[in-house]
C-alpha positions as CSV (number, residue, x, y, z in Angstrom):
1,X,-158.7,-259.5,-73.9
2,X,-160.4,-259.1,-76.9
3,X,-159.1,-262.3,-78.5
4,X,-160.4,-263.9,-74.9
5,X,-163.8,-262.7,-76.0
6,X,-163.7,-263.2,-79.0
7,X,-162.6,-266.4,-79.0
8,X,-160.6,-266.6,-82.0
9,X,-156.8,-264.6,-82.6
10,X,-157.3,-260.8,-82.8
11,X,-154.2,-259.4,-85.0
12,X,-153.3,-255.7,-84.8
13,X,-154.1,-255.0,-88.0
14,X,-157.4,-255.6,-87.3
15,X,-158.0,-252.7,-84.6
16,X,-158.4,-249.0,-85.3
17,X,-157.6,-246.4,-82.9
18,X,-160.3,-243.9,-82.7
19,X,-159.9,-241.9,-79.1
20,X,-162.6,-241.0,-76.8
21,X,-166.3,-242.5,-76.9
22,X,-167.3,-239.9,-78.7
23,X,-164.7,-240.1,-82.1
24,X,-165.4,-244.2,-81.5
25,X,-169.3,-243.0,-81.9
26,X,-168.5,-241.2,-84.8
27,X,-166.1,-243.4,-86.1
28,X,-168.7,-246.2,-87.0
29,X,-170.9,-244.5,-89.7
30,X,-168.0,-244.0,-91.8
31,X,-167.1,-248.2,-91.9
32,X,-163.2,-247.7,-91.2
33,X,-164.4,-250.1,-87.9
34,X,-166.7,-253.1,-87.1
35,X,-167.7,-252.1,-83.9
36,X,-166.3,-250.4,-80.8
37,X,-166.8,-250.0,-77.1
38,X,-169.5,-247.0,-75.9
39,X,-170.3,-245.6,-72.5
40,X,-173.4,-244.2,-72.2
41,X,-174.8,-242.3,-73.6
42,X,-173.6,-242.9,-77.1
43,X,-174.0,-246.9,-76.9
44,X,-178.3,-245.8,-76.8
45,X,-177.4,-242.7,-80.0
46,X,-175.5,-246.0,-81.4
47,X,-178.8,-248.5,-80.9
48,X,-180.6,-245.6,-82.4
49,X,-179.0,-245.5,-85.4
50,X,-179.3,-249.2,-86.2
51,X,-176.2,-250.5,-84.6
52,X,-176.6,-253.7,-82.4
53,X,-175.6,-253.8,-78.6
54,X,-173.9,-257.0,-78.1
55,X,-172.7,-256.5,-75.1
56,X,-171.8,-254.2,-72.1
57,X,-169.0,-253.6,-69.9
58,X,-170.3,-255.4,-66.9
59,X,-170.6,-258.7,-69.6
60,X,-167.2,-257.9,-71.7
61,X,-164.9,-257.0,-68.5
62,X,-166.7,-256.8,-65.1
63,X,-165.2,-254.2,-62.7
64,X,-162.9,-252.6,-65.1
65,X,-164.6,-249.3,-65.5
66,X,-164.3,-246.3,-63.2
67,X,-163.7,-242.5,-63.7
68,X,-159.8,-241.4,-64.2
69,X,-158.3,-238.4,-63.8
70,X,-154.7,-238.6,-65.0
71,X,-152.0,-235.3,-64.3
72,X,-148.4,-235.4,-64.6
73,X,-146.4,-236.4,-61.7
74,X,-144.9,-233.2,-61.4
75,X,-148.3,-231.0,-61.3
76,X,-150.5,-233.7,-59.3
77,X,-150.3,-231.4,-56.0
78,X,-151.0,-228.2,-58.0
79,X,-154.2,-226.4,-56.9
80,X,-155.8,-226.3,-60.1
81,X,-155.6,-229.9,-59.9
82,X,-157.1,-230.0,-56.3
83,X,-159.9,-227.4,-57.6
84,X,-160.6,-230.0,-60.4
85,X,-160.8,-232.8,-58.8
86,X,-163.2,-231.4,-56.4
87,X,-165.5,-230.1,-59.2
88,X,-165.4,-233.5,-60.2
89,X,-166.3,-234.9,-56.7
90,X,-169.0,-232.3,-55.8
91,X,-170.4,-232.3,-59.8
92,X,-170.8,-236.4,-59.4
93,X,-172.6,-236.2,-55.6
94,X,-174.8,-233.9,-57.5
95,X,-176.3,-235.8,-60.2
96,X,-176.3,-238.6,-57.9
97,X,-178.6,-237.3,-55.8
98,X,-180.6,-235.9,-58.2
99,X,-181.5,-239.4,-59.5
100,X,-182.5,-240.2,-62.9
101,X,-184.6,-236.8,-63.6
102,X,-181.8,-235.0,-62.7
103,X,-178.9,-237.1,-64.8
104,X,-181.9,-237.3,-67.9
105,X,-182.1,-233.5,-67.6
106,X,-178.8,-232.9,-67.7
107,X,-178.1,-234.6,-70.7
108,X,-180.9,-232.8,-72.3
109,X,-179.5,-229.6,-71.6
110,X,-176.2,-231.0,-73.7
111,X,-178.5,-231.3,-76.4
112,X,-179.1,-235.3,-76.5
113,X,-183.1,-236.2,-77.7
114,X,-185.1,-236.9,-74.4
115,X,-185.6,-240.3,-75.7
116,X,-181.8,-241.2,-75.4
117,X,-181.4,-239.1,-72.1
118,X,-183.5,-241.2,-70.4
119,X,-182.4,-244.7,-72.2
120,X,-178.8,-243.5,-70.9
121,X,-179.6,-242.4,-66.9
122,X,-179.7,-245.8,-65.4
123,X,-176.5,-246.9,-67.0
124,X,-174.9,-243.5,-65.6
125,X,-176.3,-244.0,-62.1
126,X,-175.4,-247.9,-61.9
127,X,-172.7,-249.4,-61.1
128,X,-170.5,-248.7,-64.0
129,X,-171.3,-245.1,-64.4
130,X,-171.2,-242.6,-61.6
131,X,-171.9,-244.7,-58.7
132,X,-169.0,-246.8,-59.4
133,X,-167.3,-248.0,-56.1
134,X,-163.9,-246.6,-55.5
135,X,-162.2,-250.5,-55.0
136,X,-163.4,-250.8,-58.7
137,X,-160.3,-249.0,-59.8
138,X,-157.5,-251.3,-57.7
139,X,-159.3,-254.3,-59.0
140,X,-159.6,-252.6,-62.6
141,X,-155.8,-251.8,-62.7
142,X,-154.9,-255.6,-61.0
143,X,-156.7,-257.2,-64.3
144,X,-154.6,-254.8,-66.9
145,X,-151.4,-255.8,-64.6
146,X,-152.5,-259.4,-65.0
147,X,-152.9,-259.3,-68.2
148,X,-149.6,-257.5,-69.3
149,X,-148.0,-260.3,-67.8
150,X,-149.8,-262.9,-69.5
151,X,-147.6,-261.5,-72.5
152,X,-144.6,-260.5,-70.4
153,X,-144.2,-263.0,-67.4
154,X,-141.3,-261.3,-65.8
155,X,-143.0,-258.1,-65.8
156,X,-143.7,-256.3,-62.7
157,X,-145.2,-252.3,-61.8
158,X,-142.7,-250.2,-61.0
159,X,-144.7,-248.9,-58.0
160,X,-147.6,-250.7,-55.9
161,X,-150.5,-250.3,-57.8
162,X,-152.3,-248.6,-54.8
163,X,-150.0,-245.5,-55.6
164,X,-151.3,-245.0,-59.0
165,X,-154.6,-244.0,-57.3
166,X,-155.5,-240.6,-56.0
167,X,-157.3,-239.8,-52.8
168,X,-161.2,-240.3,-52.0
169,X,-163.3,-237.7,-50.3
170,X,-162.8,-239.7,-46.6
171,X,-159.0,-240.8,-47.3
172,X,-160.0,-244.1,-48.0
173,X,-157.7,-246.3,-46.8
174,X,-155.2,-247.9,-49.1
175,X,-155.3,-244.8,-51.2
176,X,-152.1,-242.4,-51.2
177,X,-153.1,-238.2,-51.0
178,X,-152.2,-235.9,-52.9
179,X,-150.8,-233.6,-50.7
C-alpha cells in the first residue's frame, strides 16, 4: 500500500514499528522515522509542532478506518467483554450527541490545549472518527484481504470475513453476535 502511494518500491528496512498513535506521535521528534500515520488528535499536536500534513486517511486509504475491539476467541462471550463493549457503544453515542463542544471539552479535560481540542473535534465526529459507518469495517477488512493476495494469490481467509466482526447495537444484519 504504501509503495502504491508512494509510488516508488518501499523496502522493509525502511519502516519502523512504533505502536499506537500515540508512541508514532512521540516517535517523530526523536528522527528514528520520516513520518507516520496520526488519528486525531495528535495529527493537529503534530502540525503544531512544525510537522507537515500531507495527507489524511480518507486521501491515503478511503474507508479503511473504523474502531476495533479485538478479544481472544475463547473470552469473546465473557461479560466483561459484553460490559466493555457497551461502555464503548454508550461512551461513543455520548460524545456524538454532544457535538463538537462536547468532543472539544472532553479532550480538554485529558489535558490537550483548547486550540488542538477544537482543530481535532470535526475529524472525531466525521466520517473517519466516531461516526464511522459500521459497513466501513467489512469493506476495510475486504481491501487488507485484497491486498494480501496481491502478494499471495492462492491465499484465502480461513473464515468469511463477516465473522471477524462483532455485533452492532440493532443486530445489523450480516454481522455474527456474540452470544
Amino acid at each position: 500500500m504504501l509503495a502504491d502511494v508512494a509510488h516508488s518500491p518501499v523496502d522493509d528496512s525502511q519502516l519502523v514499528a512504533v505502536g499506537g498513535t500515540l508512541q508514532r506521535f512521540q516517535v517523530l521528534p526523536t528522527g528514528a522515522v520520516d513520518g507516520t500515520t496520526l488519528h486525531p488528535p495528535f495529527d493537529v499536536l503534530a502540525a503544531e509542532k512544525g510537522y507537515p500534513r500531507l495527507g489524511g486517511h480518507l486521501q491515503v486509504a478511503p474507508g479503511l478506518l473504523t474502531g476495533v475491539v479485538v478479544a481472544a476467541r475463547a473470552i469473546a462471550t465473557a461479560r466483561h467483554i459484553r460490559a466493555y463493549l457497551e461502555v464503548c457503544r454508550l461512551s461513543t453515542a455520548k460524545l456524538l450527541a454532544s457535538g463538537a463542544s462536547g468532543v472539544e471539552a472532553a479532550l480538554v479535560r485529558h489535558g490537550l490545549p483548547e486550540g488542538v481540542a477544537r482543530a481535532a473535534a470535526p475529524g472525531l465526529l466525521g466520517p473517519a472518527g466516531l461516526s464511522t459507518p459500521p459497513g466501513v469495517t467489512l469493506r476495510g477488512l475486504e481491501a487488507v484481504a485484497g491486498l494480501r493476495r496481491r502478494f499471495m494469490p492462492d491465499w484465502q481467509p480461513s473464515r468469511p470475513l463477516q465473522s471477524l466482526i462483532g455485533p452492532t447495537p440493532d443486530g445489523e444484519a450480516g454481522r455474527r453476535p456474540l452470544e
